[in-house]
N, C-alpha and C positions, 0 to 999 in steps of 0.2 A: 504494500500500500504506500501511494507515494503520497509524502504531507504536506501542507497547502500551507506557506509561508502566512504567518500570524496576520502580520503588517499588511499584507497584502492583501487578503481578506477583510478586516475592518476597514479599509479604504471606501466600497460601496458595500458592506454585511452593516445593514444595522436591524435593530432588534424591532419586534412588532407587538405592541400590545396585545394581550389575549384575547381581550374583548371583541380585537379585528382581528382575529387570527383566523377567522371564518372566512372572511374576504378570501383569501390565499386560494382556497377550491372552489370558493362560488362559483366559477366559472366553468369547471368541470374537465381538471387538466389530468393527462396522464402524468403519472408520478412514478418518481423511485425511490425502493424502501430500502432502507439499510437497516442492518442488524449484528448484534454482535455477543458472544454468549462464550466464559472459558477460551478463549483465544482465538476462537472462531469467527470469522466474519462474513456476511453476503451483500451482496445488494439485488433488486430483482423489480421489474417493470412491473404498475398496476391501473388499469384503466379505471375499474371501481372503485370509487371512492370518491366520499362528501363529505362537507361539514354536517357539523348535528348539534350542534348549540352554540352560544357563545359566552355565556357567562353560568357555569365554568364554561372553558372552551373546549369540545368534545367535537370528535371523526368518527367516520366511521369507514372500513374499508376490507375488502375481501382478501382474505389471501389463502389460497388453495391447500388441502392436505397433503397434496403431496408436494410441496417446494421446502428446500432446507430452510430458508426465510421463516415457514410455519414452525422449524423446530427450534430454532432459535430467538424468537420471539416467544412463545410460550415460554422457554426457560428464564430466558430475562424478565419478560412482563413490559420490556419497553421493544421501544423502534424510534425510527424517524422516517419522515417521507421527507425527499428532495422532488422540488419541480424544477424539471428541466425545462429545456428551452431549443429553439429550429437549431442552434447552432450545433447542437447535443444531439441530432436524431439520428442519426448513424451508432453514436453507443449506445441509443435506446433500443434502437434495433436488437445488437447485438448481445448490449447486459440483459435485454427480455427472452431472446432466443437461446438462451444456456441453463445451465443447471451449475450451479454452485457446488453441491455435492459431487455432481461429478469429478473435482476436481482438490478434493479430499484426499489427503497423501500424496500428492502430487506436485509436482515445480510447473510452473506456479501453481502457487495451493487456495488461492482464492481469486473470485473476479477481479478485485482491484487489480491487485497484480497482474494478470490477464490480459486486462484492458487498458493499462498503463493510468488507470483513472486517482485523480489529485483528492487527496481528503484535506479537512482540518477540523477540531475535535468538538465535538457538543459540550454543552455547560453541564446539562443535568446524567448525561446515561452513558451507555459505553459506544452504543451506535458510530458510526463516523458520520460526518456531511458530507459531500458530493462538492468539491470546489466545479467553478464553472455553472450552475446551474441559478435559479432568480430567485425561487425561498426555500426554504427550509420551516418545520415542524418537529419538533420533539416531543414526542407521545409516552405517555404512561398506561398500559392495557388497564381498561376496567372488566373484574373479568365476568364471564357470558355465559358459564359451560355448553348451553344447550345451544344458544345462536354460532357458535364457534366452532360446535361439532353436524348441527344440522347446515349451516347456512354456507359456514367457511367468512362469516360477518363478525368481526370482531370492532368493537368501540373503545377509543381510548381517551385521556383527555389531553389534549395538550400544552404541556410544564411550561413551553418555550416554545419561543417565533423568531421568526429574521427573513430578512428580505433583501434581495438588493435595490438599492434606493436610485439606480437611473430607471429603473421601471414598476415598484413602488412604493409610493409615500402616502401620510396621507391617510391610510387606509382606503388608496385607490390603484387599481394597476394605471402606467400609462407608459403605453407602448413606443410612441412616436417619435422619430427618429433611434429605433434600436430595435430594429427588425430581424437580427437573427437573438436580442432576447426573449420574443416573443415565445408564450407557450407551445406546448403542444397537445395535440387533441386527436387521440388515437383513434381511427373510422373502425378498420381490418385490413389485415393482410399488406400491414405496414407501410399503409397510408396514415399520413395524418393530416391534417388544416389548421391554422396559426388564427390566433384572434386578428379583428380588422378593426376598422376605424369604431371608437365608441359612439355611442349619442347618448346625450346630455338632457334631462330634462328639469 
């Protein structure tokens, strides 16, 4: 895992009140979760997923029984979602079309490594962040047994927010002039579509 210089990072990372820490998904972006449990770490693409309150601020979001992500996340009880961004959709591609497990015993022994992908470290949990990408969310599982094992829907609430602040502040995205940090918006079969001009009313 390569680490994402401090300095470098608070430059445009600042932090986002929880209360709009809802804003970050309202829109309904693919996201990347990261995870990390005993030495182990993944990260792994998720189309599902919403906010679900905002004071506390609580997600909620699917993650399948069978991805390593599900078992590293239960052991912790945390995660993070990274939103990425057009500039990123080539590693979204790629960190979505792998198996992390796979790669269990192995040189390299986790995506990061893999994919040459830059971290720098969350406040609250062990997760990493995704340097490169527009926010970040730091989640704590509330836990669900029954939705978790019927649905694959788990809700968490989340501790911590950040942003990057040339696209938003405010508690508003604004995209304009920074077109490759626009979101992304997974269709199928690794299409996506980028948000466009807002309206204001």
């Amino acid at each position: 895992m390569m680490s994402f210089n401090a300095v470098e990072a608070a430059s445009t990372v600042q932090a986002v009140a929880l209360e709009k820490a809802f804003r970050l998904l309202n829109h309904g972006p693919t996201v990347l979760v990261t995870s990390a449990h005993h030495g182990h770490s993944n990260v792994m693409a998720a189309a599902w997923n919403m906010p679900l309150d905002f004071n506390p601020a609580r997600v909620a979001i699917v993650i399948d029984k069978k991805t390593f992500t599900r078992d590293l996340i239960e052991a912790s009880g945390t995660f993070a979602i990274n939103i990425p961004c057009r500039a990123q959709a080539d590693m979204v591609v790629r960190v979505g079309s792998s198996s992390g497990r796979e790669l269990l015993g192995k040189s390299p022994s986790n995506k990061f490594e893999a994919f040459d992908l830059r971290t720098f470290p969350t406040t609250h949990i062990a997760a990493p962040l995704l340097a490169g990408c527009v926010a970040w969310l730091e989640c704590r599982i509330i836990p669900e047994p029954h939705m978790q094992q019927a649905y694959d829907l788990f809700i968490a609430e989340v501790i911590a927010a950040y942003a990057d602040n040339r696209v938003f502040s405010e508690g508003r995205w604004h995209f304009d002039g920074h077109d490759d940090l626009r979101t992304l918006h997974h269709v199928a079969g690794g299409f996506f579509f980028t948000p466009d001009t807002g309206i204001s009313t």
